[in-house]
GUFI-250189 format. One record per residue (C-alpha): x, y, z; residue number from 1; residue in one letter. Coordinates in steps of 0.5 Angstrom, whole numbers, plus 2048, in hexadecimal, padded with zeros to 3 digits. Each point is the difference from the previous one (the first is absolute). Example, Ala and Ser with C-alpha at 12.3 -4.5 7.8 and 13.67 -1.06 7.14 Angstrom:
<sites>
u,v,w,sevo,guba
819,7F7,810,1,A $
802,807,7FE,2,S $
</sites>
This chain:
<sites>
u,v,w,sevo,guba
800,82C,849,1,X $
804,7FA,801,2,X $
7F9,7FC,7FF,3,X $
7FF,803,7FB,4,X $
805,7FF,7FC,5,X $
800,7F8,802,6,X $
7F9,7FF,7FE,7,X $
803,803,7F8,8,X $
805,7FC,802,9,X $
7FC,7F9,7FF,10,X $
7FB,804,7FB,11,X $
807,800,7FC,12,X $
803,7F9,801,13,X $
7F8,7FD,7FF,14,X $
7FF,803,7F9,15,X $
806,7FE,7FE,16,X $
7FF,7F9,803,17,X $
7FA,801,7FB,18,X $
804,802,7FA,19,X $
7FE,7FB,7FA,20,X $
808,7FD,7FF,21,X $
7FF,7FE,7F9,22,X $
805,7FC,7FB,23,X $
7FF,802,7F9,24,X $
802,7FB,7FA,25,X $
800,805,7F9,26,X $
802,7FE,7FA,27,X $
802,807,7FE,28,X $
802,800,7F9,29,X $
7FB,7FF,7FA,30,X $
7FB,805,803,31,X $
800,806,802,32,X $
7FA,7FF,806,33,X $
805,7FC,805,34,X $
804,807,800,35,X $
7FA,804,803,36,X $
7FF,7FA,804,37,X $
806,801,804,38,X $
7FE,807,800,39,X $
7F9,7FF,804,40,X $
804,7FC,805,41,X $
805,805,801,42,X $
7FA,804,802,43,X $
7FC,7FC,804,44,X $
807,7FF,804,45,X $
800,808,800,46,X $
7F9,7FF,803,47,X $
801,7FC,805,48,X $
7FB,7FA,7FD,49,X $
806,7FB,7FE,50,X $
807,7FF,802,51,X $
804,7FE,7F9,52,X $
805,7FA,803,53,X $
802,7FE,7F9,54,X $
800,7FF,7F9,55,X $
801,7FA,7FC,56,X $
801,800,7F9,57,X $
7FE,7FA,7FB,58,X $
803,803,7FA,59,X $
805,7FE,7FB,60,X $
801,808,7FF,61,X $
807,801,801,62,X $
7FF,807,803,63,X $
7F9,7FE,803,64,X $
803,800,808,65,X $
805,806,7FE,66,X $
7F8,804,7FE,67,X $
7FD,7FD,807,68,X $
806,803,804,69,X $
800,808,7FC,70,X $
7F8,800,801,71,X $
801,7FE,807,72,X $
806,805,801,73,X $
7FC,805,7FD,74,X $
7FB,800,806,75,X $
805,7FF,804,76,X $
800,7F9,803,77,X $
807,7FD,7FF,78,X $
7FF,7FC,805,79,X $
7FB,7FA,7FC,80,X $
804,7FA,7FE,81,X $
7FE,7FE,7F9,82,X $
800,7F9,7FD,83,X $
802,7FD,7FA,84,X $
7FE,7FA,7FB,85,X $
807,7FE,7FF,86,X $
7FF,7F9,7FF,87,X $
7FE,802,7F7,88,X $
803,7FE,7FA,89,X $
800,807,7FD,90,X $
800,806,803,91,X $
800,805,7FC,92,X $
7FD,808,7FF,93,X $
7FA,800,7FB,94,X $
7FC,805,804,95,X $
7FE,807,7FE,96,X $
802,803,807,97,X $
805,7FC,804,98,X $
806,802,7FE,99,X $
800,807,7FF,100,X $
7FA,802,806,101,X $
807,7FD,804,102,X $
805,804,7FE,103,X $
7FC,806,800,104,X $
7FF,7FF,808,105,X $
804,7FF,806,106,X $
801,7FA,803,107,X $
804,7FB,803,108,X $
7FF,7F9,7FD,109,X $
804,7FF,7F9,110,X $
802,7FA,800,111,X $
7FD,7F8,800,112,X $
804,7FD,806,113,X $
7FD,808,804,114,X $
7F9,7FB,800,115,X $
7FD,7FA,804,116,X $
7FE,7FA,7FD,117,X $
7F9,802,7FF,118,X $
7FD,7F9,805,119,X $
805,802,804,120,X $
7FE,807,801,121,X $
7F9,7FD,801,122,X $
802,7FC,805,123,X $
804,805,805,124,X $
7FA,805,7FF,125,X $
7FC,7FB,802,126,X $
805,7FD,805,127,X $
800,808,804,128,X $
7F9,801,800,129,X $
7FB,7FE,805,130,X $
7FB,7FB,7FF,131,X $
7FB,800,7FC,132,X $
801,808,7FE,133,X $
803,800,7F8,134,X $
7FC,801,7FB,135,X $
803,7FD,7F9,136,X $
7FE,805,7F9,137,X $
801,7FD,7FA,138,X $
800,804,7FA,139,X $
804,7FC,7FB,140,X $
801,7F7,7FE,141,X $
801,7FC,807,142,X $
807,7FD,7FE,143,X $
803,803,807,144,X $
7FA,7FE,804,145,X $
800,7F9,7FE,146,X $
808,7FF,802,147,X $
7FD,803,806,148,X $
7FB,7FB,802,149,X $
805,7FA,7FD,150,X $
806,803,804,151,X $
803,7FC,806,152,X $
802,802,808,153,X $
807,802,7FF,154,X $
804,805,803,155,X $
7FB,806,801,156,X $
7FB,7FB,803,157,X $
7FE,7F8,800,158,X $
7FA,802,7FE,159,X $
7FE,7FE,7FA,160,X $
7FD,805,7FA,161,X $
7FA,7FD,802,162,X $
800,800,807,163,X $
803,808,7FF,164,X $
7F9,803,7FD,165,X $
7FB,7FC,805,166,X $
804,803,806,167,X $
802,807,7FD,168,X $
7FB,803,7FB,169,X $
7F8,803,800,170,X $
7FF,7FE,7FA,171,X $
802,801,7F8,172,X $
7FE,805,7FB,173,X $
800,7FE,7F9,174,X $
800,804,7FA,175,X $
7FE,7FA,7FB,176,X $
7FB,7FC,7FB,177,X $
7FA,802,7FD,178,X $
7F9,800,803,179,X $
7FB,7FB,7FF,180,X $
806,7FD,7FC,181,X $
805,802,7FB,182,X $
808,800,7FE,183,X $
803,806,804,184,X $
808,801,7FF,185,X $
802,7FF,808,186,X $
7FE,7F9,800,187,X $
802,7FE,7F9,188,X $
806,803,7FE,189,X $
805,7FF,801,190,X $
800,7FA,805,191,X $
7F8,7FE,801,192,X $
802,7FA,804,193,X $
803,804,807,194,X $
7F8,803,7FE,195,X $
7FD,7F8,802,196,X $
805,800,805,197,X $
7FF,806,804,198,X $
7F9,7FF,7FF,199,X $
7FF,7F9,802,200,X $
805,801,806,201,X $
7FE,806,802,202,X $
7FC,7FF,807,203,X $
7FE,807,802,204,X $
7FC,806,7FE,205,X $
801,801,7F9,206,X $
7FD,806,7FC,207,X $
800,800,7F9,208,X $
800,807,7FC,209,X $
7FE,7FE,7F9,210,X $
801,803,7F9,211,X $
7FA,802,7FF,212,X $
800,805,806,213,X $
806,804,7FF,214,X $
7FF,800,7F8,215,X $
7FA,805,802,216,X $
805,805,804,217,X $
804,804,7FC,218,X $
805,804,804,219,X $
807,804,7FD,220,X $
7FC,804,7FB,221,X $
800,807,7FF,222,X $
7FD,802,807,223,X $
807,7FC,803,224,X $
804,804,7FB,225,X $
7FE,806,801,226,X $
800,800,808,227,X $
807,7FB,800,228,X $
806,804,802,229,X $
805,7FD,7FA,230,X $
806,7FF,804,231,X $
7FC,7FA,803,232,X $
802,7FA,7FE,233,X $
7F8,7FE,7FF,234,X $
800,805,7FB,235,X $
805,7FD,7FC,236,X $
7FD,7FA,801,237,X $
7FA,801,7FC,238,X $
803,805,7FB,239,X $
806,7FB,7FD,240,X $
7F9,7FA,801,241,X $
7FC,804,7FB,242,X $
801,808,802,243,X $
7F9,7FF,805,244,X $
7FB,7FD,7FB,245,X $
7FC,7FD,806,246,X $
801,7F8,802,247,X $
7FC,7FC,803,248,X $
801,800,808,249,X $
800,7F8,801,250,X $
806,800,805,251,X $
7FE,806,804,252,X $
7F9,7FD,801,253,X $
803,7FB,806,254,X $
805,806,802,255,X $
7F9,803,801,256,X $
7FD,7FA,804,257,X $
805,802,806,258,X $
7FC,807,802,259,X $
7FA,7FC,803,260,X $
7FD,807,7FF,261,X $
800,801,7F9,262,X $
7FF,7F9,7FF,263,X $
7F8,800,803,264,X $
800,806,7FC,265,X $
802,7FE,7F9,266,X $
7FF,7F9,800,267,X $
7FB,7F9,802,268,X $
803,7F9,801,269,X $
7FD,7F9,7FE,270,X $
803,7FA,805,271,X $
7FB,7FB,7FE,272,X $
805,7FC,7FC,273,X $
807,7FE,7FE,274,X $
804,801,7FA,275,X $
803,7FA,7FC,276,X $
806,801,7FB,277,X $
801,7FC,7FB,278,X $
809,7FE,7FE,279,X $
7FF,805,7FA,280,X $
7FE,806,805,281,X $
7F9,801,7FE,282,X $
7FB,800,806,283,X $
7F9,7FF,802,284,X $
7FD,803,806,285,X $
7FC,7F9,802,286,X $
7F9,804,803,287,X $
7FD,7FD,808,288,X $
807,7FA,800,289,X $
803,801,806,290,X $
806,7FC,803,291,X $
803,7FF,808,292,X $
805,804,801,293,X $
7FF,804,7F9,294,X $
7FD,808,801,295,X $
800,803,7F9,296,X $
7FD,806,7FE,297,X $
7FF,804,7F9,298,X $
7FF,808,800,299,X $
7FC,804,7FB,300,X $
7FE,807,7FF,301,X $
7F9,802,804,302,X $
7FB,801,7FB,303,X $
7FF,808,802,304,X $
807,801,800,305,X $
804,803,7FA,306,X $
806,7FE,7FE,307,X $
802,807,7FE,308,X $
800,802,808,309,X $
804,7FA,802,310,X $
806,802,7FB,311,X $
800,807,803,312,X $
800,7FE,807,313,X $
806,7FC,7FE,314,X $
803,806,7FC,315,X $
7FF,805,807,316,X $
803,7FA,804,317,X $
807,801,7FD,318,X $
800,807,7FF,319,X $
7FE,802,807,320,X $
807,7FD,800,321,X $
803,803,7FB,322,X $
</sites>
């Protein structure tokens, strides 16, 4: 018996070893798909895919962080640290959902200084992980990640950003650009030099999930409002956004990436390239170039599949959770 249970022992300590530790960069106030974004996260922690070790928030919402804090209070994960961009002109609440998804639910962060500078929080979630064990999902612009890659050793560690992110992480998930070419919101507005930064510094595997991917995928329509319980916070999301009109799943895509499963299933990958970014955020997908110490890689849908089954798979991923 004692053998036995020693062997699910070291079952259990492997799997979690093997867990996905994931950092999520959102901008969750403008668009309402960061909000089930966030969801599918908490589901795929559930599941046991991934372990959520933070959260940070490039966003000039004034109530941005306190709307991560309830959705992940909701799921029952109080515990996740949450970064904030303080270093803003403005913050202000402009978005259609933040303020009052907040204070419909319970959570524990209502103040600013309840926050960790969000390059700081980059820093001791990457300082506490194993090597080479982090993958970095972006779904919003790359103000935060850049002050990742630009900051100094200091009191955490006298690693650089820099020197961080070649030890600590696997690779970087991308929500951002149009591909072959084009202007997408993330790496224009509304800061497109951390795009070129971050691009032109980033030394790891990067894969980008474009426009053109998500804006196939329509997720928070009537399937999700008939199937929601209306006390979840996710259901607010969507009926204060636009009463589950339908969205164009474009963050989801890269939150989708992190379940290998689904992703041979529902997606193929072209590598044989590298995305360049012009200063006005606009980007190009540059076929058969390669580069030392650069891997990029663009996602598209595979041709059989039809987007209608990606969005309800990503609507069934959070309901089963529900």
């Amino acid at each position: 018996m004692k053998t036995l249970f020693n062997i699910l022992l070291l079952f259990i300590t492997a799997t979690c070893i093997a867990q996905t530790k994931v950092i999520l960069d959102t901008d969750i106030d403008s668009d309402v798909d960061d909000v089930q974004a966030l969801a599918m996260l908490h589901a795929y922690q559930k599941l046991g895919i991934i372990d959520l070790i933070g959260v940070v928030t490039t966003s000039n919402d004034s109530y941005s962080y306190q709307c991560v804090d309830a959705i992940n209070t909701f799921y029952g994960q109080t515990n996740i640290p949450i970064g904030f961009l303080k270093q803003q002109d403005k913050i202000e609440n402009f978005s259609k959902y933040t303020k009052q998804l907040s204070s419909s639910f319970s959570k524990n962060i209502t103040s600013i200084k309840q926050t960790t500078e969000s390059a700081r929080l980059y820093r001791k979630l990457l300082l506490e992980s194993e090597d080479g064990s982090v993958v970095i999902v972006t779904i919003g612009h790359l103000t935060s990640l850049q002050n990742l890659l630009q900051s100094e050793g200091d009191d955490l560690s006298p690693l650089s950003g820099k020197e961080l992110v070649a030890k600590k992480v696997n690779k970087w998930l991308c929500m951002g650009g149009n591909y072959p070419e084009g202007k997408e919101a993330n790496f224009y507005r509304p800061d497109p030099a951390s795009t070129v930064y971050c691009i032109d510094n980033w030394k790891k595997e990067v894969i980008f999930c474009g426009w053109e991917v998500g804006n196939k995928i329509i997720t928070g329509g009537a399937y999700l409002k008939s199937n929601l319980n209306k006390n979840n916070p996710i259901y607010l999301g969507y009926e204060l956004y636009n009463n589950f009109a339908g969205r164009p799943a474009w963050d989801q895509v890269a939150i989708m990436l992190l379940d290998e499963n689904t992703t041979s299933k529902y997606f193929e990958f072209n590598s044989n390239g590298l995305v360049s970014v012009a200063k006005d955020g606009s980007n190009k997908w540059n076929a058969g170039e390669q580069q030392l110490n650069k891997k990029h890689t663009i996602v598209s849908i595979k041709e059989s599949v039809n987007p209608d089954a990606i969005a309800r798979a990503m609507d069934d991923l959070i309901l089963n959770i529900n």
